[in-house]
Rosetta silent file (secondary structure, phi, psi, omega in degrees, C-alpha in Angstrom):
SEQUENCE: XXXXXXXXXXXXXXXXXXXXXXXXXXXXXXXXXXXXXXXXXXXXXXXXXXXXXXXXXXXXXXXXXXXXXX
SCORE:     score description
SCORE:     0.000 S_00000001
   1 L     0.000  113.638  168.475  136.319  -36.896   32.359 S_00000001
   2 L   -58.388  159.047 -177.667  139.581  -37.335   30.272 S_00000001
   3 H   -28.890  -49.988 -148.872  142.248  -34.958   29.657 S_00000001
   4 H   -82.180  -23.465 -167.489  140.971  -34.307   26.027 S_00000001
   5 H   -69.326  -27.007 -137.099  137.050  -33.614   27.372 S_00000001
   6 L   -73.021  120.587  177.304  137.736  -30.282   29.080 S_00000001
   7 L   -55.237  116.559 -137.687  135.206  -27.969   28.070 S_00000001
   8 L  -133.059   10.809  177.036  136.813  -24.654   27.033 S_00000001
   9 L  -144.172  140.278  176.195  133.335  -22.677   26.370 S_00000001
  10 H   -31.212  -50.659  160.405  130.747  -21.648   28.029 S_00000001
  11 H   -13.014  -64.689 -157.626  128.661  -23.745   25.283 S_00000001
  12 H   -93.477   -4.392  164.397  130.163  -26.559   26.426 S_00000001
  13 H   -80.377  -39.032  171.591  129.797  -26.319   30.173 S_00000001
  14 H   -47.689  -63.263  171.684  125.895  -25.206   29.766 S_00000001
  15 H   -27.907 -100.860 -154.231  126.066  -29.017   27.884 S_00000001
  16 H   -42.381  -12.104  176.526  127.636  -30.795   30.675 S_00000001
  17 H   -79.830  -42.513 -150.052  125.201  -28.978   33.321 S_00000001
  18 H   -91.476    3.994 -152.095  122.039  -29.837   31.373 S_00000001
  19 H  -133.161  -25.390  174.220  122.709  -33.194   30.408 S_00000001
  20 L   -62.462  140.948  168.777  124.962  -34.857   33.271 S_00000001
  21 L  -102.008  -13.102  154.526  122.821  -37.367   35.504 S_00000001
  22 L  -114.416  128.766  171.346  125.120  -37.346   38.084 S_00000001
  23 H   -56.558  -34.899  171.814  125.344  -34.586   40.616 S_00000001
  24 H   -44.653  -63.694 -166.908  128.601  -36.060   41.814 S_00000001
  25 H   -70.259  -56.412 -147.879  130.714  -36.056   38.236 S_00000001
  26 H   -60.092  -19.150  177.564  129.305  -32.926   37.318 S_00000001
  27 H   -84.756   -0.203  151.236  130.408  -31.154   40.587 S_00000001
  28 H   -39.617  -52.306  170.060  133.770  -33.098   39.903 S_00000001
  29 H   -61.659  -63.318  176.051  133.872  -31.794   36.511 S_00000001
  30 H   -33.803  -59.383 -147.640  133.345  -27.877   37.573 S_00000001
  31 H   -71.136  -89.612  172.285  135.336  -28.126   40.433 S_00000001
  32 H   -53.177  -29.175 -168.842  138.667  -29.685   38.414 S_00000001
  33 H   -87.647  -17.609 -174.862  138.199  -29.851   34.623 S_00000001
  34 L   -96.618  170.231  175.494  138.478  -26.182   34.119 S_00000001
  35 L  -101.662  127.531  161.305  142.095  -24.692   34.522 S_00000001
  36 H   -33.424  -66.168 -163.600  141.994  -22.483   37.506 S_00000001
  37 H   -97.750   38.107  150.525  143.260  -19.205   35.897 S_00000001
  38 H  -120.590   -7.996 -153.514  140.674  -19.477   32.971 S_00000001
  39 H   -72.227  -38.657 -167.194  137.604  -21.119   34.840 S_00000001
  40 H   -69.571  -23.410 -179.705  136.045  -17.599   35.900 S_00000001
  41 H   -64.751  -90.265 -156.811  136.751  -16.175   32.589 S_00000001
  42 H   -71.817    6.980 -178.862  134.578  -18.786   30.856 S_00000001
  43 L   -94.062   -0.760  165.262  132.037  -19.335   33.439 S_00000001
  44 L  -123.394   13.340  161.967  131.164  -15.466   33.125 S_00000001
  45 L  -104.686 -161.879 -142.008  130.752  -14.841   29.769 S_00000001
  46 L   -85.600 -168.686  160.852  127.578  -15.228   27.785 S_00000001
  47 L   -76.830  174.438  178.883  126.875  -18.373   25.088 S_00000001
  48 L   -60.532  -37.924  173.701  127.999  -18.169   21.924 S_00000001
  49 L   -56.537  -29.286 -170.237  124.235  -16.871   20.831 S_00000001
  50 L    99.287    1.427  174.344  125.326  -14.064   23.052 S_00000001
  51 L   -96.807  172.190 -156.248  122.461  -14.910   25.678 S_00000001
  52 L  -107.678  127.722 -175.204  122.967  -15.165   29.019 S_00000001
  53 L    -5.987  -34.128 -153.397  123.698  -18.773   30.901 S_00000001
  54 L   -94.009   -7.647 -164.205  121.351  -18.372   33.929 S_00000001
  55 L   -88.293  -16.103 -176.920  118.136  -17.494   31.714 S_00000001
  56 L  -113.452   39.541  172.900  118.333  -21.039   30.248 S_00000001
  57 L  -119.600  169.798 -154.966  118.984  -23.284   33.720 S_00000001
  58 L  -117.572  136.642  158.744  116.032  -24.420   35.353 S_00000001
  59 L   -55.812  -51.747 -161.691  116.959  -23.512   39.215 S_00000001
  60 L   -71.685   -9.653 -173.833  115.149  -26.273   40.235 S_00000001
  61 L  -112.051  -29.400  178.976  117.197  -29.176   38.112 S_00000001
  62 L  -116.891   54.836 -171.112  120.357  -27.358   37.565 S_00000001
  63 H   -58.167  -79.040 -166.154  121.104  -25.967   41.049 S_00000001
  64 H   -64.026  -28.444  155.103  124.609  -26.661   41.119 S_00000001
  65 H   -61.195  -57.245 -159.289  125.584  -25.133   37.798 S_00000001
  66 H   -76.866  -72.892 -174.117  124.141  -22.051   38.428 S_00000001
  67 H   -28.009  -43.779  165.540  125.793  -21.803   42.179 S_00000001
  68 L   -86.555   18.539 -167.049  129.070  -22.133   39.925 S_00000001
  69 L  -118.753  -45.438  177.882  128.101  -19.506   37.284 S_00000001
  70 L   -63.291    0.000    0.000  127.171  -17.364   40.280 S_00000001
């Protein structure tokens, strides 16, 4: 993921959970692409609809996003 990709909303991290095909990049992405003193910020508010992240992950497909939203 380039410099310019970093996802800076919740929006756009739900995106990169439901849609990455590799388990690898995406925990690569989580783990590094957010800036450390903002990643907790966005990974605990809601979406932009105002609902909340974990009601629209599947457990079973998007495991490791929700263990980082959690």
């Amino acid at each position: 993921m380039a410099p310019t990709d970093i996802p800076q909303s919740m929006d756009a991290i739900l995106n990169q959970i439901t849609t990455t095909n590799s388990i690898v990049a995406l925990n690569q992405m989580l783990r590094t692409a957010l800036p450390r003193d903002v990643r907790d910020s966005i990974l605990a508010s809601p979406l932009a609809s105002g609902q909340d992240p974990l009601s629209v992950l599947d457990v079973r497909t998007n495991t490791l996003g929700i263990l980082y939203i959690v």
